[in-house]
N, C-alpha and C positions, 0 to 999 in steps of 0.2 A: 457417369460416375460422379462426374461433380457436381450436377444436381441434386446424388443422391445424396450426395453428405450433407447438402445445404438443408433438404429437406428434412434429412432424418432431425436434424438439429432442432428446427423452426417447429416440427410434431413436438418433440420433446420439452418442450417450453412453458413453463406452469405461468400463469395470468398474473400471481403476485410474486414481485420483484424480475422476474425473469423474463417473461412478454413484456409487463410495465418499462421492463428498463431497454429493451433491444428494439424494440418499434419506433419508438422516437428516435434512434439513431438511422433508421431507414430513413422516415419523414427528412430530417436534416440533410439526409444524403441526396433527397429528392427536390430540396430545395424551399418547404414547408418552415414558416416562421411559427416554431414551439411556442405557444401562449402557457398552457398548462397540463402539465403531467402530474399524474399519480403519487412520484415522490415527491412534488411540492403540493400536494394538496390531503395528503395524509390524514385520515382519522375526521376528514371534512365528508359529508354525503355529496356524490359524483352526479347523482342521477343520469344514469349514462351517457355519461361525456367523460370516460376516463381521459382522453389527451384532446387538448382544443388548440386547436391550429388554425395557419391561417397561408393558404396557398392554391396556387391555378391545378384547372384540369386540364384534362386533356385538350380540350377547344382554344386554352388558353384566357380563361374567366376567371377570376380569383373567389373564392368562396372564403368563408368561416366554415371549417370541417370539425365535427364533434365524433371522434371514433371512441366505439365500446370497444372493450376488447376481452373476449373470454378465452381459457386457454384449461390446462390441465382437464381435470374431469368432465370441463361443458366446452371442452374444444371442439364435439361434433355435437350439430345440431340434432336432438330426436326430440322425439311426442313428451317426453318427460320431462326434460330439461327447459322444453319451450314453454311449459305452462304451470312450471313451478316457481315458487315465490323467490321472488327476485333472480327469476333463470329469464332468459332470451323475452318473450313478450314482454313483463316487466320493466325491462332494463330498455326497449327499443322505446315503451310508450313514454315511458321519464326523459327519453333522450327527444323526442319530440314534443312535449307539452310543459316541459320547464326551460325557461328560459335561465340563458346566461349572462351575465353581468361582467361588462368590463371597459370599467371608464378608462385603464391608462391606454389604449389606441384610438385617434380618432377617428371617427367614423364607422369603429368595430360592428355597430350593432346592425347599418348601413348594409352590408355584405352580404349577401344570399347565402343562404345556410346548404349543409350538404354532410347527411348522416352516413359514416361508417359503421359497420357491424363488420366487427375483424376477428376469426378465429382459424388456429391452427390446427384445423380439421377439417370437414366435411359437413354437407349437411342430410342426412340419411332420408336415402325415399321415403321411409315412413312420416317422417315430419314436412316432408317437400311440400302439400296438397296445403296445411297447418300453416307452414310460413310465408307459403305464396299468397294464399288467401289472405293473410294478415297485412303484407307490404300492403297490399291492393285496394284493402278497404280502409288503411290508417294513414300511406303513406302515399297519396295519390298527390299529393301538394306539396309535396316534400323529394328534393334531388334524396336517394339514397344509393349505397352502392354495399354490396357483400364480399370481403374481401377472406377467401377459404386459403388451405394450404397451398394450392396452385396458385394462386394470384401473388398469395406473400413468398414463393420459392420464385416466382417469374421477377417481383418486383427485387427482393434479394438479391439474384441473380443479376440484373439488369444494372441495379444503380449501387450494390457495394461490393459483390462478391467477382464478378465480371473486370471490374475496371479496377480494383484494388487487389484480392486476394487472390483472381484467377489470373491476374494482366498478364501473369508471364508463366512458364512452366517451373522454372528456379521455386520462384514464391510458394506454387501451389504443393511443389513436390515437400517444401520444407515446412509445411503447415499439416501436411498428412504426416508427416515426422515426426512432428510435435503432438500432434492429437495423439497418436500410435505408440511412442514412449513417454505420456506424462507418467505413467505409474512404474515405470519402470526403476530398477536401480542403476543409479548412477546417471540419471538424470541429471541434464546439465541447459544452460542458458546459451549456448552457442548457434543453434539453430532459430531461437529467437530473437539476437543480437542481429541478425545477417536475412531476418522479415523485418525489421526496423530499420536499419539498414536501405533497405530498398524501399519501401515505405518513403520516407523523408527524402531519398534522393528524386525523387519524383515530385515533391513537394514543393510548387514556385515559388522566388523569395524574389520579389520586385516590388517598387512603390505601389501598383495597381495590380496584387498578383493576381488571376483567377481564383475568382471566392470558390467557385463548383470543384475544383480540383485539391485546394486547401482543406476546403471542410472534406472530402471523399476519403483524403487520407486519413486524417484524424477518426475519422466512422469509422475507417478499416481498422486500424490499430485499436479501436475501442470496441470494434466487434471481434477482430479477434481474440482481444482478451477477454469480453464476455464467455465465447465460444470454452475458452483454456478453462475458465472459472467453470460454468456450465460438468465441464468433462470432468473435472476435478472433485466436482459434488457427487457426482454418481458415483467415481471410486474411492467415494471417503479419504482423498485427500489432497488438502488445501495447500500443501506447500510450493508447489510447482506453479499455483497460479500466483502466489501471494511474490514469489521470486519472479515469474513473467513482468507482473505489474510494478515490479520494482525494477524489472533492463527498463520497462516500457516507457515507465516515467521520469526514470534518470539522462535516458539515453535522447530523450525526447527534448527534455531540460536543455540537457547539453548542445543538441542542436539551435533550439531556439536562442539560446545565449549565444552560441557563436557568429550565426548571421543576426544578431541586436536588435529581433523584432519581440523581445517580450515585453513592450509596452504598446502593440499594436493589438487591438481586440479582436482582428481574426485569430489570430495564432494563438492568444490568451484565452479566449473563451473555449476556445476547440481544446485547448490545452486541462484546462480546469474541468472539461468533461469525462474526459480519463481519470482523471486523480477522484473524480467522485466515485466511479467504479474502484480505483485502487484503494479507497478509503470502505468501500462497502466491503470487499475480498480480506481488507485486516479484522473486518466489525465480525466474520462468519471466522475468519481463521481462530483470532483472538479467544470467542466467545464459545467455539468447539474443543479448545486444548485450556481454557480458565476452568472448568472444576475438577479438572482433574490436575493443573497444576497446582490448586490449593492444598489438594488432599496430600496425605504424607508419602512422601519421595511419589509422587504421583507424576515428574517429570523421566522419571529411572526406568528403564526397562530389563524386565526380570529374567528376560529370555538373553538378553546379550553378554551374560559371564564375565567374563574378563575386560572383551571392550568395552564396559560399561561405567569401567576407570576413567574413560578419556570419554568417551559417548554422553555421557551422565552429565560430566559437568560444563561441555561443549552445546547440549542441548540445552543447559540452563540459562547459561551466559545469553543464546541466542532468543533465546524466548522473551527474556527478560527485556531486551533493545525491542526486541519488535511492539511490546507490552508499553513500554513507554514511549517511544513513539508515535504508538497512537492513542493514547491516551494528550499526548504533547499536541498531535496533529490536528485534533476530534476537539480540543478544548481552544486552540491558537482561529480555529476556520468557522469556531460555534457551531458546531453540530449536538442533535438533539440527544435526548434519550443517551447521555453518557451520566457515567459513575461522578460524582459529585468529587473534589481534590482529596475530602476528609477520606472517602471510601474508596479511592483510585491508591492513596496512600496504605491503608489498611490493607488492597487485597496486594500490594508490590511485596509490603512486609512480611505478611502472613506466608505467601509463594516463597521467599526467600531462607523463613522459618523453617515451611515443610520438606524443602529442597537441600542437600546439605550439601549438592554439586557447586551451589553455588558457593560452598566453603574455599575451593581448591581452584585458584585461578591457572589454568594452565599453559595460558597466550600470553605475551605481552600486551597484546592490544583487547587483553578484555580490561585496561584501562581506562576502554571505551566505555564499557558499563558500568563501570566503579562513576566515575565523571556525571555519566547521565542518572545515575542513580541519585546521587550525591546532590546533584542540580534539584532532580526532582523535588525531595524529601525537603527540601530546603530552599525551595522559590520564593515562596512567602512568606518568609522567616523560620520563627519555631513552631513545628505543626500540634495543634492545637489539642491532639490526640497525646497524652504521656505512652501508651504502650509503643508509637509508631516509635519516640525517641526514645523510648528503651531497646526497641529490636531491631532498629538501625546499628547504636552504638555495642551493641551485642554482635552483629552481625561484624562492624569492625574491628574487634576483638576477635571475632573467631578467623579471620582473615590474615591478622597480624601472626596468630599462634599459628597456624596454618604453613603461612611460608614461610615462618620461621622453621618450625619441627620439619618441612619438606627438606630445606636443604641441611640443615641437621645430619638428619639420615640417609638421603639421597644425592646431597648436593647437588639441588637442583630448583634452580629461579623458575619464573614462564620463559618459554620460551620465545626470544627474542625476534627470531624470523618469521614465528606463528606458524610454526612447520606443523605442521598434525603427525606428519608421518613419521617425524622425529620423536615428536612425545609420545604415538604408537610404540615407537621402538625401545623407549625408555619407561617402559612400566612399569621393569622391576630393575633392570641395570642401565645406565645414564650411557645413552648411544654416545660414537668420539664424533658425529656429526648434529648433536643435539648442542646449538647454543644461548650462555646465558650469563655468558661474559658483560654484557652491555644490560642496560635495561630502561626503561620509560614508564613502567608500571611500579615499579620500588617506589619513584621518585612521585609519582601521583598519590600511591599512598602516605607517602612521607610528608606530602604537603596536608593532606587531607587530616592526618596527627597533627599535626602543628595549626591547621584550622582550629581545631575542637582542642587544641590544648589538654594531648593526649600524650603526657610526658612520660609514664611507664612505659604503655607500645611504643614511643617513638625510643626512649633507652635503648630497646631490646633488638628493636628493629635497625636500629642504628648499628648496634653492633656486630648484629650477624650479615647487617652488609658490608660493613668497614673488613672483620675477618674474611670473606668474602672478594673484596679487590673489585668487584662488581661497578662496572663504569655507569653511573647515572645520566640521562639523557634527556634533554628535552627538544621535544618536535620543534622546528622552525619553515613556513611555506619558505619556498623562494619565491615572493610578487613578482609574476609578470602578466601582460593584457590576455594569458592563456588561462589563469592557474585557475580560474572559476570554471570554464570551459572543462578542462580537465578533470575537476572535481568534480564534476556531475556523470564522468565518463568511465575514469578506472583508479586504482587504487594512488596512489602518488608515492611515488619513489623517487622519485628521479626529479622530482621538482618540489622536494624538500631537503634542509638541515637540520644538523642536528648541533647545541650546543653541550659539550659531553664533559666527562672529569668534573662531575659537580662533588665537591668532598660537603660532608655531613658535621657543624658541630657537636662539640662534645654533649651541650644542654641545648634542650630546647626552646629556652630563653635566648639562645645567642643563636639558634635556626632565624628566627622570629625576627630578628634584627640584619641578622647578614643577608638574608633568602634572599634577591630579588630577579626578575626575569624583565629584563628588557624588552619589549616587544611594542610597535605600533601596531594595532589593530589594522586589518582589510576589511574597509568598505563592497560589498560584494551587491552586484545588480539584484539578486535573488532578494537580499532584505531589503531591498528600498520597494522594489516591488510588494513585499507584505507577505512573502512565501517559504520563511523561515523554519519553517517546518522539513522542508527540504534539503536544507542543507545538513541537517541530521542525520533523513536518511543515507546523504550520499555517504558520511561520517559511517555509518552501520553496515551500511549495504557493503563498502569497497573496503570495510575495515582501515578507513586511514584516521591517523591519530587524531584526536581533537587540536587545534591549534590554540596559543598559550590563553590568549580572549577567554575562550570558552571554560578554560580548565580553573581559570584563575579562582583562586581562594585568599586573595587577598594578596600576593607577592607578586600585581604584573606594575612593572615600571612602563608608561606609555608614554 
């Protein structure tokens, strides 16, 4: 049984991104030093040497290994495939007769060579006579080895799926859980939380830990999110994996922070291999829900009636974090092939434009994405585009009127707990357990007025919170040697303050003057490290508030 799920997986595997990206996490797991893969060598001619590595065999002789690797359509060898242009003979004769170049190891060239042909398939009698003949009379001088589904389900098997994902019955049972309900509704990260979990407690943390069992785990956790991702493309949908790769990578975080090995290069490099897959899963998620968020209410679904009050603007808000985020992430780590700022800007505005969910803030903490928005649009000053700062400040206008005319007529702020089920319940009459007595999003956008020297909305706005009684809030951590730990783990409650009763002057010249927010900044290991991108996510992912640093607009006293 557990073969077969290995196997059906490893058949199912197409040669670009998908073979390219899970084969090299075998080699790793086998102990092979990755020289060069596919995704660092992009748009460059391979002459088949898709991945070059460098590792012993069987006898224990270290080679130079140059493996092809074919998959989807020519993942079974026949008469066709072998002798069409740039199929199997091609790609074997280039891997033999062009040599590879590489000055940064010494000695590289030194090393006796030893060609893989790796596909997830078969090779069909009819071409058997065709391929056999060919080793024989080209590769008589040459170590070669043919590596079919059996070989790559036995090596799977053996060196990641055996000692990481099968080690225990717990593990395996909750891995068929997860494959069995990604598409499911009400899908949830619980069963994934408690594969990591177990994962990492297996994981040795000593000055000279075992590298073999260090790197295994990290392959495991990066193949099983391969796997999640994989399953998620077949049922058209990304969001299950894009949530995996978010416990994966937070919860991961948060371990390596807490035993203080994230400036040790086993744990960091192993670590950064994940976030490249987690970074590839936002490039597919992102790029599959971008043109239809452009398009008008293209984020709205037309089938959900009523819940579509709360659904509508709930999906906006979240789309919107995830959108910049990785635009923040994908631009902070240089990665290629992104939207330039001018045009990352244009498509934020334009989604925002088309979308009119994003009018109706219904959480308190989508503060979050007023913040990150707000950041964005205005990193590098004033963006260079006039229409972006037309449909920004349009956009805060419609915001202001917004929650003004909500509680007008409904008497009703975002709410404060970020209850859903409360604002479910308050669609058309304001449930007695819906609150919105307190708040932290008034006071972000209040500051955000008083940025831009926005003295009508801030008039207006001032005054339907003053009638109102509405207690203004600002987030405060409580520092201690946990709270970074923690932020990478779960939401923070309990290891924050709040400084609250902020009263609002009458003008916004005298906001301007009185406003200020006390706060020392936290030094956090994540940014000295240079991985500041993360602390974003945990910001998004666990919905906890941004801290005063981040939000500031000009009123932090440090």
């Amino acid at each position: 049984m557990k073969n077969r799920i290995l196997r059906e997986y490893i058949e199912s595997l197409k040669e670009d991104n998908e073979l390219d990206y899970i084969f090299p996490i075998l080699l790793q797991a086998m102990g092979f030093r990755i020289v060069s893969t596919p995704r660092n060598s992009k748009g460059q001619p391979q002459h088949g040497k898709d991945i070059v590595a460098i590792g012993y065999d069987t006898n224990n002789i270290i080679y130079r290994w140059y493996f092809e690797l074919k998959g989807n359509g020519a993942k079974d060898i026949t008469t066709t495939n072998f002798y069409a242009e740039d199929g199997v003979r091609d790609s074997l004769l280039e891997a033999k007769d062009v040599a590879y170049d590489c000055q940064s190891i010494p000695k590289f060239d030194e090393l006796p060579v030893k060609i893989v042909f790796v596909h997830n398939g078969i090779l069909q009698a009819n071409a058997e006579p065709a391929f056999n003949g060919f080793i024989k009379n080209n590769y008589s001088d040459v170590n070669f080895e043919r590596w079919d589904i059996e070989r790559l389900t036995l090596l799977f098997s053996e060196h990641l799926f055996e000692e990481c994902i099968f080690a225990d019955d717990v593990c395996y049972t909750l891995f068929k859980k997860v494959l069995v309900m990604l598409d499911a509704p009400g899908w949830n990260t619980n069963d994934i939380d408690r594969i990591i979990d177990i994962f990492l407690t297996r994981c040795p943390i000593s000055k000279t830990p075992n590298k073999r069992i260090v790197n295994k785990t990290f392959a495991g956790l990066n193949l099983i999110l391969a796997i999640i991702f994989k399953n998620c493309e077949e049922c058209g949908n990304l969001l299950p994996a894009k949530w995996s790769s978010d416990r994966i990578i937070l919860k991961t975080w948060s371990w390596i922070l807490q035993n203080k090995v994230e400036n040790r290069k086993i744990y960091y490099n192993n670590f950064m291999k994940i976030y490249d897959l987690h970074i590839t899963i936002y490039d597919s998620y992102i790029h599959k829900l971008l043109p239809m968020a452009l398009s008008y209410k293209g984020l709205y679904q037309p089938m959900g009636t009523y819940s579509e009050r709360v659904c509508y603007p709930l999906r906006c808000y979240d789309f919107l974090n995830d959108l910049l985020y990785y635009y923040l992430s994908t631009e902070w780590f240089g990665y290629e092939d992104i939207p330039t700022r001018n045009d990352q800007l244009r498509i934020v505005t334009n989604i925002i434009k088309q979308n009119s969910g994003f009018d109706v803030p219904l959480l308190d903490n989508h503060s979050i994405t007023l913040v990150l928005l707000t950041r964005f649009v205005w990193a590098c000053g004033q963006p260079e585009d006039e229409s972006v700062i037309k449909d920004y400040f349009e956009y805060i206008d419609r915001l202001c009127a917004n929650v003004i005319l909500r509680h007008k007529r409904q008497n009703i702020f975002p709410e404060f707990y970020n209850n859903i089920k409360e604002v479910c319940a308050s669609m058309f009459k304001k449930s007695e357990d819906y609150v919105d007595s307190s708040s932290m999003y008034l006071l972000v956008l209040v500051e955000i007025l008083a940025f831009f020297r926005q003295k009508t909305n801030y008039k207006y706005l001032r005054k339907e919170i003053n009638a109102s009684k509405v207690n203004l809030q600002i987030p405060l951590p409580i520092f201690d040697e946990y709270l970074e730990v923690n932020l990478f783990d779960h939401h923070l409650h309990n290891e924050m303050c709040v400084k609250s009763s902020i009263c609002l002057p009458d003008t916004l010249e005298a906001f301007l003057k009185t406003f200020k927010i006390k706060y020392k900044p936290i030094s956090f290991r994540t940014e000295k490290i240079g991985l500041s991108p993360l602390l974003l996510l945990a910001h998004i992912h666990y919905k906890t508030e941004f801290f005063p640093n981040f939000v500031d607009f000009g009123f932090l006293e440090t």
